[in-house]
C-alpha positions in Angstrom: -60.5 50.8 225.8 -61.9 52.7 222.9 -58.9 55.2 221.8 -60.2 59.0 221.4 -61.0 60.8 218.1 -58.8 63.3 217.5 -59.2 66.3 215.1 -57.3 68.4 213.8 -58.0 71.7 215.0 -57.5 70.3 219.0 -53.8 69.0 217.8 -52.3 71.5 215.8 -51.7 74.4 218.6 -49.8 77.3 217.2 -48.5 75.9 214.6 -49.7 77.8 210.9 -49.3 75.1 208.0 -49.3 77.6 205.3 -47.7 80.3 207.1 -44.6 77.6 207.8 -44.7 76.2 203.9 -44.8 80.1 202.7 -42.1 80.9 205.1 -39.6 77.9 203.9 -40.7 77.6 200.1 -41.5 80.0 196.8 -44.9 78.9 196.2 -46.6 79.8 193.0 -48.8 82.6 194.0 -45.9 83.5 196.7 -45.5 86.7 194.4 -49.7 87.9 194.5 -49.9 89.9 197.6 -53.8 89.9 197.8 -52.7 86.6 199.3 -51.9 85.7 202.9 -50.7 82.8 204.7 -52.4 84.2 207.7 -55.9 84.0 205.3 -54.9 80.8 204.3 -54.5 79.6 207.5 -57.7 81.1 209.3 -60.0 79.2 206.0 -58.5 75.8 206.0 -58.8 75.5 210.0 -62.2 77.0 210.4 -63.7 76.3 207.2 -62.5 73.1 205.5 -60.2 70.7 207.6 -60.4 71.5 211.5 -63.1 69.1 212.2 -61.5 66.5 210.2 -59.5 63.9 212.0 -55.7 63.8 212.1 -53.8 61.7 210.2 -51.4 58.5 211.7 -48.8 61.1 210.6 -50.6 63.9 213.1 -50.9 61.0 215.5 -47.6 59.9 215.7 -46.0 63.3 216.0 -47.6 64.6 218.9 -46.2 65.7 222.2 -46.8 65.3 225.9 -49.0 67.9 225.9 -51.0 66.2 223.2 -50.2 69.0 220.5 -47.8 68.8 217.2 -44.8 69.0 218.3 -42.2 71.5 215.8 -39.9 69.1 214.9 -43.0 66.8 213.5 -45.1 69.9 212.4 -42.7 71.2 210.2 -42.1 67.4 209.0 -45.1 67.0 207.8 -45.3 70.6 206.0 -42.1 69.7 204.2 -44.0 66.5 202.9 -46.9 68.9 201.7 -44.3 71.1 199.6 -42.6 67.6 197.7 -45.9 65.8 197.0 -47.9 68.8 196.0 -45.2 71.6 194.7 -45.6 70.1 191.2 -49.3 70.0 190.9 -49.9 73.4 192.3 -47.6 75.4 190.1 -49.2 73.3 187.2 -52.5 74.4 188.2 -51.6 77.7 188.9 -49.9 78.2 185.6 -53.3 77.7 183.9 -55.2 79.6 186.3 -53.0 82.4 185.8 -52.2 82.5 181.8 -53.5 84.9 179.7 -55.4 83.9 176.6 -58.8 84.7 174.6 -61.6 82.4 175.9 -63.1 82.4 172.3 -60.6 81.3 170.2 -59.0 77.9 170.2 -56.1 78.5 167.6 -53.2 80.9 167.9 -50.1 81.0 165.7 -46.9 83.4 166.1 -44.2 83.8 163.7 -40.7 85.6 164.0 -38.6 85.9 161.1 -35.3 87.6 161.3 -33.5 88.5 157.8 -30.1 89.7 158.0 -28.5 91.3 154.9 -24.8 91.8 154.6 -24.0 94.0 151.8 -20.2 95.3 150.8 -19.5 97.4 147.9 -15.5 97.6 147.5 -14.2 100.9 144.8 -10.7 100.3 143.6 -8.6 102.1 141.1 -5.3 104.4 139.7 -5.5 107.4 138.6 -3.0 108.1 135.6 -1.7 111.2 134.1 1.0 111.1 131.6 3.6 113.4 130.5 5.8 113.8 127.1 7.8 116.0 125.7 10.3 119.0 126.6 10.1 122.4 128.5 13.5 124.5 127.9 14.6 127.7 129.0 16.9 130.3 127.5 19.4 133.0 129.3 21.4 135.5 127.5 24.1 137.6 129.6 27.0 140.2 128.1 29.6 142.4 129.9 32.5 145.0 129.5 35.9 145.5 131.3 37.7 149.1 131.7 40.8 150.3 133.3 42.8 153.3 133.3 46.1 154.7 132.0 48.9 155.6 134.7 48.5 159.7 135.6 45.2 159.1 133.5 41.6 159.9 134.9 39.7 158.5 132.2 38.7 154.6 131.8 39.5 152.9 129.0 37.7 149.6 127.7 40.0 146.3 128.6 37.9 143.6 127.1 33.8 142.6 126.7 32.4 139.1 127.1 28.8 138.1 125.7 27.3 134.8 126.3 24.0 132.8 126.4 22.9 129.5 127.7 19.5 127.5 127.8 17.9 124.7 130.0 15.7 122.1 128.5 13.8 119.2 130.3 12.7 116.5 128.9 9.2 114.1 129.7 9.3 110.9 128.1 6.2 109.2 128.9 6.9 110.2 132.4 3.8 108.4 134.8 2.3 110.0 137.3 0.0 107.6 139.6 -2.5 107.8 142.6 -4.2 104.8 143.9 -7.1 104.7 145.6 -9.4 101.9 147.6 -12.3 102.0 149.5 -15.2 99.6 151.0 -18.5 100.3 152.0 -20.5 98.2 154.6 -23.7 98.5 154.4 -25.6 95.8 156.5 -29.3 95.6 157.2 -31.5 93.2 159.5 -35.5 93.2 158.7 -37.7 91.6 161.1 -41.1 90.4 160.6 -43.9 88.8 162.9 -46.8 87.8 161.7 -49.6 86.6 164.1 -53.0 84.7 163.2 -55.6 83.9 166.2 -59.4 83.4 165.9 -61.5 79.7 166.1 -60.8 76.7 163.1 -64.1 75.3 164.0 -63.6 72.4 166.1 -65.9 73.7 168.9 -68.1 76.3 169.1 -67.3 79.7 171.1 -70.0 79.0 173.0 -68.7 75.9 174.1 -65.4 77.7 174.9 -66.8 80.8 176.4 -69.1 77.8 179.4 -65.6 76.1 179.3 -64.1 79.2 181.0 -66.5 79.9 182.9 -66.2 76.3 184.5 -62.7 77.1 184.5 -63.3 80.0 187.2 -65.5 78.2 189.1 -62.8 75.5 190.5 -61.4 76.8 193.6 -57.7 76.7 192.8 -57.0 77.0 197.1 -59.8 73.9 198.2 -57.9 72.3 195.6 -54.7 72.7 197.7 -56.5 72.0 200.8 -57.8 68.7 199.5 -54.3 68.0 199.0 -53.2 69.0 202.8 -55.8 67.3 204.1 -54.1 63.9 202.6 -50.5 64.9 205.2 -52.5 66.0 208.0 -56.5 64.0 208.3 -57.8 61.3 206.6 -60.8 60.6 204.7 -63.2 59.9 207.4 -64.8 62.5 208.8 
């Protein structure tokens, strides 16, 4: 009894192979929201891989009711994300960079000078004495007393003196000391960039190479590489 082709598209039900992958994984482009899962979904079914038919994989995990089961759907999406996961974020990555299509040589330097500078100021100031500062004081005085029955004072005794004070500086120091330091740290920073072509191949050549470059579908590319879970070649 000749067994019945099966495609893909009649087998896969509900199920959404890169709404499920998008759902359970960060993809590369997870973070672009011009794109959908549910987009992705709608041009790999009715465009690229419906018609195709299913893989032993697909084969072997359908139900009863001839459909992908969940269990095995999201089985084989898992097997998608470790064979492919690599290889798309590669591609992606160059899809994706920024760069000047014309020029095939670019160079970047980044040069960080630090400069630690101390200046320390140290010293005594000095200032000497010698010699002598005196003072002198002179002072005198006169005692009286009176007679009995007498109303009139006459002189007892008088005292006169005088007295002087002298200080004396020899080689008397006086010193203040004084220290300071001065940081004074600088950091100079330089880039230096040189881009442009070193001849190698033409701009022209580079310019068609881009070009090229946007013509590769970066999403059949990842349908190609579903297709390999989920159908085989023949079609």
């Amino acid at each position: 009894m000749e067994m019945k082709i099966q495609r893909l598209n009649e087998v896969i039900g509900n199920n959404e192979i890169f709404k499920t992958i998008m759902e359970n994984y960060t993809l590369p482009w997870s973070d672009d929201d011009t794109i959908t899962d549910s987009l992705l979904d709608f041009e790999y079914i009715n465009n690229y891989s419906g018609r195709k038919i299913i893989s032993p994989a697909v084969g072997n995990s359908l139900g009863d009711d001839g459909k992908i089961t969940a269990v095995g759907f999201q089985k084989l999406c898992d097997v998608c994300y470790m064979m492919f996961i690599k290889k798309w974020t590669r591609n992606w990555t160059i899809l994706t960079m920024e760069y000047n299509p014309i020029e095939n040589y670019a160079m970047n330097e980044h040069t960080v000078l630090t400069r630690d500078n101390e200046e320390t100021h140290s010293g005594t100031d000095r200032n000497v004495r010698t010699g002598s500062i005196g003072t002198e004081a002179t002072s005198s005085g006169e005692n009286k007393v009176s007679a009995f029955n007498s109303s009139q004072y006459q002189p007892a005794d008088s005292n006169t003196g005088s007295g002087d004070t002298t200080t004396t500086y020899n080689n008397l120091t006086d010193a203040d000391t004084y220290g300071h330091t001065i940081n004074n740290d600088d950091t100079e920073t330089t880039d230096h960039t040189r881009t442009g072509n070193i001849g190698v191949t033409t701009s022209q050549d580079m310019a068609l190479s881009d070009l090229q470059l946007w013509r590769w579908n970066f999403f059949y590319e990842v349908f190609s590489d579903i297709d390999n879970v989920f159908t085989v070649s023949t079609y």
